[in-house]
N, CA, C and O atoms as CSV, one atom per row, in Angstrom:
chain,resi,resn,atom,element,x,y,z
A,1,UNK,N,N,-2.155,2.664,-2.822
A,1,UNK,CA,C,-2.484,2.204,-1.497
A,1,UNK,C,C,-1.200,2.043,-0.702
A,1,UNK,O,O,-0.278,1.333,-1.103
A,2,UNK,N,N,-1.170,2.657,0.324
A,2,UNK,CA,C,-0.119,2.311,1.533
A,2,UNK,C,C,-0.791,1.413,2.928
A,2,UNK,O,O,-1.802,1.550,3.618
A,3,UNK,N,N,0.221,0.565,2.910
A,3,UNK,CA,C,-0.050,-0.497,4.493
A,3,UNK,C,C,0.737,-0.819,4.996
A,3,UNK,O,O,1.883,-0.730,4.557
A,4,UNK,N,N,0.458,-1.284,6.032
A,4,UNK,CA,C,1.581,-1.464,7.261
A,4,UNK,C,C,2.339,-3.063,7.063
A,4,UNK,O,O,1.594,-3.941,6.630
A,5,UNK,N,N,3.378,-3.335,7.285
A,5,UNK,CA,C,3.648,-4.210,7.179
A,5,UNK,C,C,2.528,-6.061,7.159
A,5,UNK,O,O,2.733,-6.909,6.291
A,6,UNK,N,N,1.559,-6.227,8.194
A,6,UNK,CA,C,0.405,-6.942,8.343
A,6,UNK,C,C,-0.904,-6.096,7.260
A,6,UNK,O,O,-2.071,-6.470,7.381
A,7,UNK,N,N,-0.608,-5.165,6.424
A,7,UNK,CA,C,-1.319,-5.366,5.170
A,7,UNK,C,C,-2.509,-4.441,5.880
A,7,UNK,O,O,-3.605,-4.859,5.508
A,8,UNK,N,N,-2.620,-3.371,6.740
A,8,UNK,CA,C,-3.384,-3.076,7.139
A,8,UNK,C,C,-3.467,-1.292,6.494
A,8,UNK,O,O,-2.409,-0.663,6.496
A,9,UNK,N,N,-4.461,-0.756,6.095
A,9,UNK,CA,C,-4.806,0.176,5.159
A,9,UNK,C,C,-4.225,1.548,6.042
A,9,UNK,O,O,-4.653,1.823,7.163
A,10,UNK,N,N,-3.333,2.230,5.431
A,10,UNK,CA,C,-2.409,3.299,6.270
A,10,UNK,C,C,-3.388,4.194,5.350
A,10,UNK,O,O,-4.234,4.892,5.910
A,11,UNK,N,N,-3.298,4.182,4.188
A,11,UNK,CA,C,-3.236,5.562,3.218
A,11,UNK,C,C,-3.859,5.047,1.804
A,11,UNK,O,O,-3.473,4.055,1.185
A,12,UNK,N,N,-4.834,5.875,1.453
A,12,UNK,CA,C,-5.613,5.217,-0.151
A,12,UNK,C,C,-5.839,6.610,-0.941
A,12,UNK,O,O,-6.615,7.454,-0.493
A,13,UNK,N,N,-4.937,6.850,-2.443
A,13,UNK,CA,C,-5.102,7.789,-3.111
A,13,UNK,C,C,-5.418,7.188,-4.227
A,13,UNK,O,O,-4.612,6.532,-4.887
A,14,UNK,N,N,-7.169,7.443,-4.666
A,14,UNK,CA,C,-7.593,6.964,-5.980
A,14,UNK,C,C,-7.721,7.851,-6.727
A,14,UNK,O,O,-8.254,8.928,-6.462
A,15,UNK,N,N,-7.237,7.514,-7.793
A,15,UNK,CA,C,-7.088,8.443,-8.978
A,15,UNK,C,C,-7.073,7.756,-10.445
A,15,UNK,O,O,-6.709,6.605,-10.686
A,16,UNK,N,N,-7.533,8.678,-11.339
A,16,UNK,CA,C,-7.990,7.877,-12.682
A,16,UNK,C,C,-7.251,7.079,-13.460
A,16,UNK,O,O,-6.027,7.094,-13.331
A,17,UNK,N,N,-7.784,6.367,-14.264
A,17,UNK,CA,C,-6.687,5.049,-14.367
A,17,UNK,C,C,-5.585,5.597,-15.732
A,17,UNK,O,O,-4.837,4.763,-16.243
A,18,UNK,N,N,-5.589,7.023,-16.218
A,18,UNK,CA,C,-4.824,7.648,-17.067
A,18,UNK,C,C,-3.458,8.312,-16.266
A,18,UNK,O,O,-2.342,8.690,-16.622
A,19,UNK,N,N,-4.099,8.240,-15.170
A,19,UNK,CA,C,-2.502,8.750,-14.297
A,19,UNK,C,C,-1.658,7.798,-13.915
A,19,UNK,O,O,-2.009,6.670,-13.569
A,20,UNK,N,N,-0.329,8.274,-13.968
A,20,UNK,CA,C,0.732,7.295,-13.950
A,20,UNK,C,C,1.124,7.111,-12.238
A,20,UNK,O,O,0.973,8.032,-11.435
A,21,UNK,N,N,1.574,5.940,-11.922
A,21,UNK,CA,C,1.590,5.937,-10.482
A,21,UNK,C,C,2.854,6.572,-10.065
A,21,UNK,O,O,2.841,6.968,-8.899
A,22,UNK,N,N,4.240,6.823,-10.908
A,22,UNK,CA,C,5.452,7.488,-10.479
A,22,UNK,C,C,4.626,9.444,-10.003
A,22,UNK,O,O,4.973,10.168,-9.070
A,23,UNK,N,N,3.596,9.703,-11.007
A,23,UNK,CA,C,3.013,10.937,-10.746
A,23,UNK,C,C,2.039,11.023,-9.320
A,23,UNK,O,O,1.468,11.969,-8.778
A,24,UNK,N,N,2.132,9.677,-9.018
A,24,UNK,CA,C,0.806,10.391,-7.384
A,24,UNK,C,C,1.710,10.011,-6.589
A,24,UNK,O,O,1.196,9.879,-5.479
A,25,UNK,N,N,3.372,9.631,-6.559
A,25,UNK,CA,C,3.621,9.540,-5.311
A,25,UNK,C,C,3.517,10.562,-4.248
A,25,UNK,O,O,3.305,10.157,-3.105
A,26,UNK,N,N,3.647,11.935,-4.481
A,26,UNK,CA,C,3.825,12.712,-3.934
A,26,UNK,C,C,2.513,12.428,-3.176
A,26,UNK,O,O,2.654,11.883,-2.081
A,27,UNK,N,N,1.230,12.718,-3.593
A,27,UNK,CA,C,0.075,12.990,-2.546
A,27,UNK,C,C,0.028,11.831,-1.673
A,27,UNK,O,O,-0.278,11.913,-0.483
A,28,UNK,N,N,0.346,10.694,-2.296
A,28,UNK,CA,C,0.206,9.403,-1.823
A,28,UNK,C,C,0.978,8.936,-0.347
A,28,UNK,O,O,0.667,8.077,0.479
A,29,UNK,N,N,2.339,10.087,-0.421
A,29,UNK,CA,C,3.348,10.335,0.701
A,29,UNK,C,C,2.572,10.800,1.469
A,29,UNK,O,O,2.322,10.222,2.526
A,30,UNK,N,N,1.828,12.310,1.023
A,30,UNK,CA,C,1.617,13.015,1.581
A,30,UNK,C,C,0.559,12.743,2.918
A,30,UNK,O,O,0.491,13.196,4.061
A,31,UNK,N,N,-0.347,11.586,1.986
A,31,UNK,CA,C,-1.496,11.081,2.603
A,31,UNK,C,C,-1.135,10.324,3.460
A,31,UNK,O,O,-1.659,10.443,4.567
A,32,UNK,N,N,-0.216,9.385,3.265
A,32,UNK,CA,C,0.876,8.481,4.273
A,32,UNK,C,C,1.102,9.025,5.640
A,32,UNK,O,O,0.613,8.466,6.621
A,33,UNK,N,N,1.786,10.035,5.726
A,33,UNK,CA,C,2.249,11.085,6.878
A,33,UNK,C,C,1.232,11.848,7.518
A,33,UNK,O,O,1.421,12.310,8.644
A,34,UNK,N,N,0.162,12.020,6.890
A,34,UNK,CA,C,-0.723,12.584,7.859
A,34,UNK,C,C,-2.010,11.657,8.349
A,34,UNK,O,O,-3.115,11.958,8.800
A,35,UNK,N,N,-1.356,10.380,8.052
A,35,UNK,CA,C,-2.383,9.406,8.430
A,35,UNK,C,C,-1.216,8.884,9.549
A,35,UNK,O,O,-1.834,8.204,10.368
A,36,UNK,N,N,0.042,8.923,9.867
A,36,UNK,CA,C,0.409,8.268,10.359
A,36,UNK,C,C,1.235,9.323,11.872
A,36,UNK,O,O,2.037,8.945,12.725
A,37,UNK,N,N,0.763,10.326,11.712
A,37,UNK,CA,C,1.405,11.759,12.354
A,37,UNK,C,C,2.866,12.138,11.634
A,37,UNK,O,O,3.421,13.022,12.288
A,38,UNK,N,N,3.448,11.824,10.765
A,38,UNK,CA,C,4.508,11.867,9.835
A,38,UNK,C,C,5.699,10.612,10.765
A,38,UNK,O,O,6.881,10.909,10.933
A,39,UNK,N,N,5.281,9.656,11.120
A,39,UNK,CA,C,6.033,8.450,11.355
A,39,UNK,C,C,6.835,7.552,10.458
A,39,UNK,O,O,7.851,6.920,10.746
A,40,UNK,N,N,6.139,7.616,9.225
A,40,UNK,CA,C,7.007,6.470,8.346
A,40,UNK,C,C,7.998,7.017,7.700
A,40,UNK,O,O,7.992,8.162,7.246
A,41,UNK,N,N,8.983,6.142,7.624
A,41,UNK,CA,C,10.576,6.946,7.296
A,41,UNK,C,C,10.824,5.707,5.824
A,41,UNK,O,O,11.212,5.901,4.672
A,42,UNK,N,N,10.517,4.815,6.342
A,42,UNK,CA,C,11.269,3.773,4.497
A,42,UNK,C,C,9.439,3.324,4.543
A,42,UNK,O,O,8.580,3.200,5.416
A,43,UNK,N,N,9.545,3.159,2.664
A,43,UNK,CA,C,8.593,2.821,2.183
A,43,UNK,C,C,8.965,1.302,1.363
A,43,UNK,O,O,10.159,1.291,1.066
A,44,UNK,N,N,8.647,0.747,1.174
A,44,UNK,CA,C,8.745,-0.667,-0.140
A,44,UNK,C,C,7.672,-0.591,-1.247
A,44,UNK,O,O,6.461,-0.408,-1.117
A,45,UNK,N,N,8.464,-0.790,-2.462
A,45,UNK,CA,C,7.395,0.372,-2.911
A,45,UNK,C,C,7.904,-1.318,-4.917
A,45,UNK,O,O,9.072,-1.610,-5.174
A,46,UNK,N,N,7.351,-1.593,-5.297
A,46,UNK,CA,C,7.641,-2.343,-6.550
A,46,UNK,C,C,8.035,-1.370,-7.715
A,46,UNK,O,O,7.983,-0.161,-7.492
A,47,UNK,N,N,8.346,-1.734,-8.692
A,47,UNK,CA,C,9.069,-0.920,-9.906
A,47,UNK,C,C,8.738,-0.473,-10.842
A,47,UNK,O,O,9.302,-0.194,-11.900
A,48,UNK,N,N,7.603,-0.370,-10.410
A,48,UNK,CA,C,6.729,0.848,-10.846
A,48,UNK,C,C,7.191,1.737,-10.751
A,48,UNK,O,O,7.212,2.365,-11.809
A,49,UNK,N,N,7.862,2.441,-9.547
A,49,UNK,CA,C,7.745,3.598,-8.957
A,49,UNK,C,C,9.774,3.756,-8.727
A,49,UNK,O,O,10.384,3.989,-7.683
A,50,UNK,N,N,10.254,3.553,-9.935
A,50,UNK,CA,C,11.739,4.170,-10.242
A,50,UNK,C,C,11.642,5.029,-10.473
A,50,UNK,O,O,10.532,5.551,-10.583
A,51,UNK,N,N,12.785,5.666,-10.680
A,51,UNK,CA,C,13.253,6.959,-11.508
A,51,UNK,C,C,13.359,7.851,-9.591
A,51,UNK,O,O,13.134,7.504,-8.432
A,52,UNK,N,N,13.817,9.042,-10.291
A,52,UNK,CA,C,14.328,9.970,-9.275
A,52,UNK,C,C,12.890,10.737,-9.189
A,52,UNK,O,O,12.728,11.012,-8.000
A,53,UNK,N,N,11.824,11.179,-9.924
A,53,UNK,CA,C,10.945,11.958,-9.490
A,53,UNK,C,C,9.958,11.151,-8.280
A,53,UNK,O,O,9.409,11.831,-7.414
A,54,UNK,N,N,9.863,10.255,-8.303
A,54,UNK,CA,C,9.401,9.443,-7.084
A,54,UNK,C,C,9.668,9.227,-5.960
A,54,UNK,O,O,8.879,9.142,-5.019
A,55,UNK,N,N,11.644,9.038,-5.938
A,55,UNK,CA,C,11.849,9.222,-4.467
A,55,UNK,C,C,12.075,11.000,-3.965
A,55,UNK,O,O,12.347,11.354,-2.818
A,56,UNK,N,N,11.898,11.828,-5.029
A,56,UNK,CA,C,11.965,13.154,-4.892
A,56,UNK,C,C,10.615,13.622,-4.052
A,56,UNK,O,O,10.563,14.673,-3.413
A,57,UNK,N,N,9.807,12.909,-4.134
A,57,UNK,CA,C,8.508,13.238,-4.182
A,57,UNK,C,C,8.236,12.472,-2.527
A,57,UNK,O,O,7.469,12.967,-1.701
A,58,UNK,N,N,8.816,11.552,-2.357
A,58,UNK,CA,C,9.017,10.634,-1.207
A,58,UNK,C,C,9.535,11.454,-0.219
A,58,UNK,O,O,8.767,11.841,0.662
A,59,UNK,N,N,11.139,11.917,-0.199
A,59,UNK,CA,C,12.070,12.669,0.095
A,59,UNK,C,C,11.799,13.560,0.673
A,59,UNK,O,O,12.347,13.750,1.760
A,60,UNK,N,N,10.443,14.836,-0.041
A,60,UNK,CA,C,9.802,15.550,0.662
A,60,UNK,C,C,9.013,15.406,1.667
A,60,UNK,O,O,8.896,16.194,2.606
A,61,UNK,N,N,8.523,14.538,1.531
A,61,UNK,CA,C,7.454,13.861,2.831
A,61,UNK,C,C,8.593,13.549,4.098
A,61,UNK,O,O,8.230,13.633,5.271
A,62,UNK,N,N,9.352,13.351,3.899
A,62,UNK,CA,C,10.634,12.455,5.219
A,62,UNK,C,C,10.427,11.074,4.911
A,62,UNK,O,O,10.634,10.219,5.771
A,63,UNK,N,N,10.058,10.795,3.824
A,63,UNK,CA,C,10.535,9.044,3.390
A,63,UNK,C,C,11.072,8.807,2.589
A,63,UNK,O,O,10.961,9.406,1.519
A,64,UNK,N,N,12.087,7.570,2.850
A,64,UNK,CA,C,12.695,6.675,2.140
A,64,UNK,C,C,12.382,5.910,1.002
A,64,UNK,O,O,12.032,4.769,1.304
A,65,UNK,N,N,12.390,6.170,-0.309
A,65,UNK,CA,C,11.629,4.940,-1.307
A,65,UNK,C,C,12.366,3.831,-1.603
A,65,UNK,O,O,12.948,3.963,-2.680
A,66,UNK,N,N,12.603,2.589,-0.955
A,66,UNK,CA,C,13.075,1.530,-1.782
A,66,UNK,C,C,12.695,0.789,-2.570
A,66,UNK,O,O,11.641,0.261,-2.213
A,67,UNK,N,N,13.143,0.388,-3.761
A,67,UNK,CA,C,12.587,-0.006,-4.694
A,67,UNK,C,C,13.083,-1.824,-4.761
A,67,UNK,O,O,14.215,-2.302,-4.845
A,68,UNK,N,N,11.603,-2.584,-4.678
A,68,UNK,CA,C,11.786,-4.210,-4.609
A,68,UNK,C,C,12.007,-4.621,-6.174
A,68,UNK,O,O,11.014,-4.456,-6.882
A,69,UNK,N,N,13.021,-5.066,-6.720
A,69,UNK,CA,C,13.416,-5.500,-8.285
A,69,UNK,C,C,13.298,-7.042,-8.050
A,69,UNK,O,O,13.518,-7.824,-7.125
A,70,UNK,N,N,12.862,-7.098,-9.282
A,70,UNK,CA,C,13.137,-8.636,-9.573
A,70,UNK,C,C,14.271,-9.396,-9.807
A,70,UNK,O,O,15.104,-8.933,-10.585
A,71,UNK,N,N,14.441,-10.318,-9.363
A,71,UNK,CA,C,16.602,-10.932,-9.928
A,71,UNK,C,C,16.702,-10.570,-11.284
A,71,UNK,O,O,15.833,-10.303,-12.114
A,72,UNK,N,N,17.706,-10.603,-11.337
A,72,UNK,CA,C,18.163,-10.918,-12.542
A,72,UNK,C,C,17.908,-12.046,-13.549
A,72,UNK,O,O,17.541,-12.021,-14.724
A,73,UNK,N,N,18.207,-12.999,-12.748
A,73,UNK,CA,C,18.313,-14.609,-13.315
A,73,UNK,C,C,16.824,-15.016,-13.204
A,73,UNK,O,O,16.600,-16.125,-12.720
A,74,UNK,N,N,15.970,-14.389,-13.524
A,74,UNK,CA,C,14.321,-14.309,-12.757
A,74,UNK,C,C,14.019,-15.769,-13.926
A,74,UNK,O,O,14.273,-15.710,-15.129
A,75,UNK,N,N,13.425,-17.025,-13.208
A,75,UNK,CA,C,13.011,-18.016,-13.925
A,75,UNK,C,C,11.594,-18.567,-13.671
A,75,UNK,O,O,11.665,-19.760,-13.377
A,76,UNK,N,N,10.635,-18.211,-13.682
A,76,UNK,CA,C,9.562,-18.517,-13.054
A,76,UNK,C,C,8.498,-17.799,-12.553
A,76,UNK,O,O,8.125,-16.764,-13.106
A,77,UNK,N,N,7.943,-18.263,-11.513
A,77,UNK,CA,C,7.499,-17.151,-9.930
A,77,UNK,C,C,8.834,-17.297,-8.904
A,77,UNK,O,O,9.553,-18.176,-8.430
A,78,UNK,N,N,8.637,-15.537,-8.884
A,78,UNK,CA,C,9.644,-15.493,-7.580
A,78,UNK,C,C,8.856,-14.669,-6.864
A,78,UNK,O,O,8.271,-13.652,-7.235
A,79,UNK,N,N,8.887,-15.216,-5.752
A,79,UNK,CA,C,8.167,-14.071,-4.411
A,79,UNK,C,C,8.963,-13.232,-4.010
A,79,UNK,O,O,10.065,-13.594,-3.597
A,80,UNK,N,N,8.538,-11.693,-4.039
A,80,UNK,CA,C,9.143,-10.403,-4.349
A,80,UNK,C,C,8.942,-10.398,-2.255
A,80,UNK,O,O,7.920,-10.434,-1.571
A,81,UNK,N,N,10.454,-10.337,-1.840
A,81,UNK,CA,C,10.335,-9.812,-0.230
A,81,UNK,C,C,9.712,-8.321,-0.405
A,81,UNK,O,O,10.176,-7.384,-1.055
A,82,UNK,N,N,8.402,-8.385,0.449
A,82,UNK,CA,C,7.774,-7.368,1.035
A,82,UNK,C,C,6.481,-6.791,-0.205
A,82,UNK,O,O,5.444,-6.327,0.270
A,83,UNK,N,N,6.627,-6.860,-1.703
A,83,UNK,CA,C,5.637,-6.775,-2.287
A,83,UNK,C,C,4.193,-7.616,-2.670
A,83,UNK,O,O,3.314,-7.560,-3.530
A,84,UNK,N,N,4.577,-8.537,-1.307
A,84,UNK,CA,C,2.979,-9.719,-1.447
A,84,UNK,C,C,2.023,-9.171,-0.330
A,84,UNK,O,O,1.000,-9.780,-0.017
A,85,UNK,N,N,2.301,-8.317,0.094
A,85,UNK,CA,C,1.688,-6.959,1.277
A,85,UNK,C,C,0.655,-6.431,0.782
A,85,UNK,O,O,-0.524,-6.576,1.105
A,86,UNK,N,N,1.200,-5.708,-0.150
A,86,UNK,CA,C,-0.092,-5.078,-0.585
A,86,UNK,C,C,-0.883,-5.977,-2.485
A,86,UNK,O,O,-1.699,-5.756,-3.380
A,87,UNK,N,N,-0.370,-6.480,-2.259
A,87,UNK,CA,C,-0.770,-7.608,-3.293
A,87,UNK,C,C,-2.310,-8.206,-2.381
A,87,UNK,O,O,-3.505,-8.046,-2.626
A,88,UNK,N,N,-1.511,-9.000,-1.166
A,88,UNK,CA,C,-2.479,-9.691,-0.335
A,88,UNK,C,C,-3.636,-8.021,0.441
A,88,UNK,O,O,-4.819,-8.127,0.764
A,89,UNK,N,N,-3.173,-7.292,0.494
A,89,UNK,CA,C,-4.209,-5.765,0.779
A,89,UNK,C,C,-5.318,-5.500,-0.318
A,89,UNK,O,O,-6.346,-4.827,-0.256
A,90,UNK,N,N,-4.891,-6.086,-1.118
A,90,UNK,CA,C,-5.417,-5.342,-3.151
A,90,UNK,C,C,-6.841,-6.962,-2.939
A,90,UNK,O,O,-8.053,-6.749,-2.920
A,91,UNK,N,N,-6.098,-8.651,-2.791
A,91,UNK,CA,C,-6.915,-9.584,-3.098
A,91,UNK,C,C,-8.167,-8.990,-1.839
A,91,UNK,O,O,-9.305,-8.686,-2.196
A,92,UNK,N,N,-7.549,-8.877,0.141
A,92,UNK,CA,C,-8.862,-8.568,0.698
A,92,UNK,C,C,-9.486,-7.855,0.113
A,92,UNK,O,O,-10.270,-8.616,-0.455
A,93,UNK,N,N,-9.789,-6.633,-0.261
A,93,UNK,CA,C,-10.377,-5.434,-0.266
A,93,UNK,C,C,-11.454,-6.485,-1.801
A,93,UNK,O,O,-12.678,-6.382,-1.714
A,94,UNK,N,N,-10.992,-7.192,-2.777
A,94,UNK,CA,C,-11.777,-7.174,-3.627
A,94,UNK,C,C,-12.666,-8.547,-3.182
A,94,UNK,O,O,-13.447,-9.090,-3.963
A,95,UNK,N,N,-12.391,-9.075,-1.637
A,95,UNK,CA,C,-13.186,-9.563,-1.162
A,95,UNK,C,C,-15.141,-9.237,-1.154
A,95,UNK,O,O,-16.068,-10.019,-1.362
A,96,UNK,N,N,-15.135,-7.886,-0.849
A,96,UNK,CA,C,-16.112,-7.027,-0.825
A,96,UNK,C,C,-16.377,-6.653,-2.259
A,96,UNK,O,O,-15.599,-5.997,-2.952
A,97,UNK,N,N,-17.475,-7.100,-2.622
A,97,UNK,CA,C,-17.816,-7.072,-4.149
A,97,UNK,C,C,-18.060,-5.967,-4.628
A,97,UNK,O,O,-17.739,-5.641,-5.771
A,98,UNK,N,N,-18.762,-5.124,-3.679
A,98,UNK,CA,C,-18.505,-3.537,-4.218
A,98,UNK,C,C,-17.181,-3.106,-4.928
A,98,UNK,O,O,-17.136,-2.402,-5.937
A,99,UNK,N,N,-16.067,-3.648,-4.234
A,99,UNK,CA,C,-14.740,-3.251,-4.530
A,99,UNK,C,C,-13.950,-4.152,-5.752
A,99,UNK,O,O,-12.883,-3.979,-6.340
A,100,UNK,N,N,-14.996,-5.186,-5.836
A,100,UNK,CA,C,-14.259,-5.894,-7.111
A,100,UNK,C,C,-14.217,-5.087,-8.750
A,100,UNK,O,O,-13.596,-5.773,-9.562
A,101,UNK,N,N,-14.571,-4.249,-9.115
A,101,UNK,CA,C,-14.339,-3.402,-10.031
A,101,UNK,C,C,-13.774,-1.730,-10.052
A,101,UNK,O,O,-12.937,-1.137,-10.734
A,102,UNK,N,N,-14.834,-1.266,-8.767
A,102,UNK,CA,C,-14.473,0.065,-8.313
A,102,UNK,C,C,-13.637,-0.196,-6.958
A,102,UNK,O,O,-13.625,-1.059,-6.080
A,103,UNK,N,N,-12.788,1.267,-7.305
A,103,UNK,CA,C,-12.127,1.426,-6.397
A,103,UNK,C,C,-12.772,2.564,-5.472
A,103,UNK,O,O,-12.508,3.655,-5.978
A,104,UNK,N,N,-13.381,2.676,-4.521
A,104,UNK,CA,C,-13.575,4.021,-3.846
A,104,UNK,C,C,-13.069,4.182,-2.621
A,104,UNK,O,O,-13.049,3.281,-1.783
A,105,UNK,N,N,-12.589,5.444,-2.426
A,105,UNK,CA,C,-12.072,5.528,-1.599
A,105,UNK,C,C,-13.376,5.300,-0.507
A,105,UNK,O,O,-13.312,4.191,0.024
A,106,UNK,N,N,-14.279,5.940,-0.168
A,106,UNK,CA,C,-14.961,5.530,1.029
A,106,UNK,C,C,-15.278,3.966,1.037
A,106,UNK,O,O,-14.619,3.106,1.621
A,107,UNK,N,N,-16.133,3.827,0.464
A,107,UNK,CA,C,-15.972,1.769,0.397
A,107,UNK,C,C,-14.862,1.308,0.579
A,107,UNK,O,O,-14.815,0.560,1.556
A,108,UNK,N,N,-13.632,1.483,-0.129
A,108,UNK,CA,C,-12.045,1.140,0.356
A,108,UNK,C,C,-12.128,1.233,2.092
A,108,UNK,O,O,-12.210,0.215,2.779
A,109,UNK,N,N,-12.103,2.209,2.498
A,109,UNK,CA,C,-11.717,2.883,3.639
A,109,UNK,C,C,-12.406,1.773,4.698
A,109,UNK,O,O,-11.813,1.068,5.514
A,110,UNK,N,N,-14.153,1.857,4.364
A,110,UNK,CA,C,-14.889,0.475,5.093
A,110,UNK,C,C,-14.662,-0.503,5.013
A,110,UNK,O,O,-14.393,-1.115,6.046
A,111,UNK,N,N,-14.646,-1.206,3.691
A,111,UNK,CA,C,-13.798,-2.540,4.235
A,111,UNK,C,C,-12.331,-2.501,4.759
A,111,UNK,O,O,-12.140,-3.303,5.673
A,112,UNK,N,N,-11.488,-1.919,4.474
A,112,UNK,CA,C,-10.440,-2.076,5.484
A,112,UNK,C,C,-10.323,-1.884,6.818
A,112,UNK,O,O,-9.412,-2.283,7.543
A,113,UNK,N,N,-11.564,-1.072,7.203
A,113,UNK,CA,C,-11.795,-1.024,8.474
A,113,UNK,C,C,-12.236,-2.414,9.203
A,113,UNK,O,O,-12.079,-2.857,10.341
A,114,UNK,N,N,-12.832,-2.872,8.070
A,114,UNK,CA,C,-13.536,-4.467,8.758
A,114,UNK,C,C,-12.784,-5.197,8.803
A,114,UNK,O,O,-12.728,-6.087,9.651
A,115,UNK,N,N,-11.945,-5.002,7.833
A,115,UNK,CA,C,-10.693,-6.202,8.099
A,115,UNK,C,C,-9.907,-6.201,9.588
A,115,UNK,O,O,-9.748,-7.074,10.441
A,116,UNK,N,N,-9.597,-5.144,9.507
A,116,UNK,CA,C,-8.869,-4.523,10.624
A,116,UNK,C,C,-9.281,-4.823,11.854
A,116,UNK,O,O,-8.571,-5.259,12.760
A,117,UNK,N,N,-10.641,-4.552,11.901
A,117,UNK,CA,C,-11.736,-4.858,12.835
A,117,UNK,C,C,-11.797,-6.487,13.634
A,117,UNK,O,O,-11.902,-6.863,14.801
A,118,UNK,N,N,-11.659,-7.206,12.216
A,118,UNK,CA,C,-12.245,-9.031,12.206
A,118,UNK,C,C,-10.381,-9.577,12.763
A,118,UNK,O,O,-10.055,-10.387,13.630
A,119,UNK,N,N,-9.331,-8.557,11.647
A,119,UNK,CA,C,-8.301,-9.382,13.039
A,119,UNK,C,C,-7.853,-8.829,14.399
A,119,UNK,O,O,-6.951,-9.387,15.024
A,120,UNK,N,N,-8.504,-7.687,14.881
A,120,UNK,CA,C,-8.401,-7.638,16.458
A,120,UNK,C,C,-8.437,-8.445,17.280
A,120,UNK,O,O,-7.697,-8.968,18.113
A,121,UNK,N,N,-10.047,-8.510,16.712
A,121,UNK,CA,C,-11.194,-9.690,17.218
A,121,UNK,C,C,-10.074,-10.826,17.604
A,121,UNK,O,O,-9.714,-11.064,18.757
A,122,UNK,N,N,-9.541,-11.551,16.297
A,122,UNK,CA,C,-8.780,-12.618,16.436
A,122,UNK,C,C,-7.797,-12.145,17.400
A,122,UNK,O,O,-7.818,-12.824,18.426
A,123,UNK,N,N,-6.965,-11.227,17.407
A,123,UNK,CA,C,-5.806,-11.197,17.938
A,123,UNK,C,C,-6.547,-11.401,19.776
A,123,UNK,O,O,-6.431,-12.475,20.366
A,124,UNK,N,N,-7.311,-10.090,20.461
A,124,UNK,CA,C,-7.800,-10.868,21.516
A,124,UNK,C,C,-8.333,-11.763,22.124
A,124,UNK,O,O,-8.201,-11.849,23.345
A,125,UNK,N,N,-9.425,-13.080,21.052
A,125,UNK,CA,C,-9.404,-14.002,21.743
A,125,UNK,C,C,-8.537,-15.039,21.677
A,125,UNK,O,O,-8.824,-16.088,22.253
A,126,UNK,N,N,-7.181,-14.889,20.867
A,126,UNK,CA,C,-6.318,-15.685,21.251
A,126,UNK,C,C,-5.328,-15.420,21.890
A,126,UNK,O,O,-4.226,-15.964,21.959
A,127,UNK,N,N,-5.713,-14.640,22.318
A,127,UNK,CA,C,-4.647,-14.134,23.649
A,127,UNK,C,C,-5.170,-14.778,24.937
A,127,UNK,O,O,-4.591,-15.288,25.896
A,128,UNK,N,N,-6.340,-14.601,24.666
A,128,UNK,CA,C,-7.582,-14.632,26.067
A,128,UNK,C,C,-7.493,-15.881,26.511
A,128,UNK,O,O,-8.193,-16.253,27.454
């Protein structure tokens, strides 16, 4: 899953749970850029997704992969800058109980639309 900084659904490549996620970056870019007219240039992406075939795969698309690591001195919970995004993208979506086991992309796609939808809503009447 790719989102916009406010956690909002850019790009969703589901694929079986035997594939490794360093292996779908590529479509996952791919899907990125043509959802976005090829706009996004840096990605934040957790560490999962090291190694060189990932940002190779990034690279081609015209994006940047940075990779969010954990400290070193890691003692606890530490809140990872920028990977509670799609963490908090992953908890909405399993809001919708359809989505609490399956992942589909069309059901995905609808509720994120509603989300999307429900904070407009908010954003104009508190403007208003």
């Amino acid at each position: 899953m790719a989102v916009d900084t406010l956690g909002h659904l850019l790009a969703l490549h589901v694929t079986p749970a035997n594939r490794d996620d360093r292996a779908e970056t590529g479509p996952l870019a791919e899907a990125l850029q043509q959802a976005t007219d090829g706009s996004v240039e840096l990605v934040w992406a957790d560490q999962g997704y090291t190694g060189s075939k990932p940002a190779k795969a990034a690279r081609e698309q015209g994006i940047t992969l940075e990779i969010i690591r954990l400290p070193q001195a890691k003692r606890g919970f530490v809140l990872l800058p920028r990977r509670w995004i799609v963490e908090r993208s992953f908890a909405w979506a399993t809001r919708c109980r359809r989505l609490v086991k399956d992942y589909e992309r069309c059901a995905s796609t609808l509720a994120f639309a509603g989300l999307m939808l429900k904070n407009a809503v908010n954003l104009l009447t508190e403007s208003a």
